[in-house]
C-alpha positions in Angstrom: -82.3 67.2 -113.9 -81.0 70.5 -112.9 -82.1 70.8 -109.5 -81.3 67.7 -108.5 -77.8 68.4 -109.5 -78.1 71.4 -107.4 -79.7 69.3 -104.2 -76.9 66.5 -104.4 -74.2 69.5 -104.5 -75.9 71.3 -101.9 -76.5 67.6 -99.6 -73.3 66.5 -100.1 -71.4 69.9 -99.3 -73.6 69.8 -95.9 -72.7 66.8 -95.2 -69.0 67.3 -95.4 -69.4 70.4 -93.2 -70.8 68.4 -91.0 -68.3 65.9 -90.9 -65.7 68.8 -90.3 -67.9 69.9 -87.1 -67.2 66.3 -85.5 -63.5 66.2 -86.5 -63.6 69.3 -83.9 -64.6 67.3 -81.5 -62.8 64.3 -82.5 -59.5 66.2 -82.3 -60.7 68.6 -79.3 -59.1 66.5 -76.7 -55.9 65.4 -78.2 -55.1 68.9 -79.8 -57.6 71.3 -77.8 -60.7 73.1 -79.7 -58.4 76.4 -80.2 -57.9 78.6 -83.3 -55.7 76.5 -84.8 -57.6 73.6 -84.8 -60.3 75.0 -86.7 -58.2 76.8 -88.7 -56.8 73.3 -90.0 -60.1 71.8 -90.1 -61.6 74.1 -92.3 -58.5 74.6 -94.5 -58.5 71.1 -95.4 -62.5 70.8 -95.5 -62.5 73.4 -98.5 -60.1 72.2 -100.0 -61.7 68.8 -99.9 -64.8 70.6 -100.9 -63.2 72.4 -104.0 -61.4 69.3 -105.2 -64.5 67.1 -104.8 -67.0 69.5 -106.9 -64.2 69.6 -109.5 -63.7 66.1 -110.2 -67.4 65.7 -109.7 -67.8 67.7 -112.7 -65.5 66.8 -114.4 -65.3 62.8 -114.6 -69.4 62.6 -115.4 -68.9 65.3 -118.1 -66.5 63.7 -119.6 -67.8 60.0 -119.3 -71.3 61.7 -121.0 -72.8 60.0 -117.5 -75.3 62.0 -115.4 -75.4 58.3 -113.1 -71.3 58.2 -112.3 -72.1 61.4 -110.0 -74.3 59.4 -107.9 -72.3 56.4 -107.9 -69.2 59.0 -107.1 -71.3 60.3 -103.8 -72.3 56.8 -103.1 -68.7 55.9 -103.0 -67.6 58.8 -101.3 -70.3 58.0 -98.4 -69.4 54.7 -97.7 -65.9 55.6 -97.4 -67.2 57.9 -94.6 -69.1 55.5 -92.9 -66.5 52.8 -93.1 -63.9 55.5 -91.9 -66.1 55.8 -88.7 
């Protein structure tokens, strides 16, 4: 139980670095791929990140629910994938 905790964490926070790599280079010819670009882009991502593991502990915690973690990333990655 564990360590699958540990590689959904460790997935999902990849995946959102990811995801900040191609908002480079969605922004890169509108804004330019200068410091402040990524400066932004990684200021919002960890925050993103840090707010995201918090609530992800949090709510399933709370709720006594090991499942409403998954069904929080499943959420979260359809969002993406309808965002795109």
């Amino acid at each position: 139980m564990r360590s699958t905790l540990f590689l959904t964490v460790f997935l999902s926070g990849a995946a959102v670095l990811v995801l900040d790599i191609l908002g480079t280079r969605f922004l890169s010819p509108y804004f330019g791929a200068n410091l402040y670009v990524w400066s932004a882009l990684i200021s919002v991502t960890l925050l993103a990140l840090a707010l995201g593991c918090w609530l992800g502990g949090r709510l399933p915690d709370a709720r006594g629910s090991p499942l409403l973690l998954d069904q929080i990333v499943v959420a979260a990655a359809l969002l993406v994938a309808v965002g795109h």
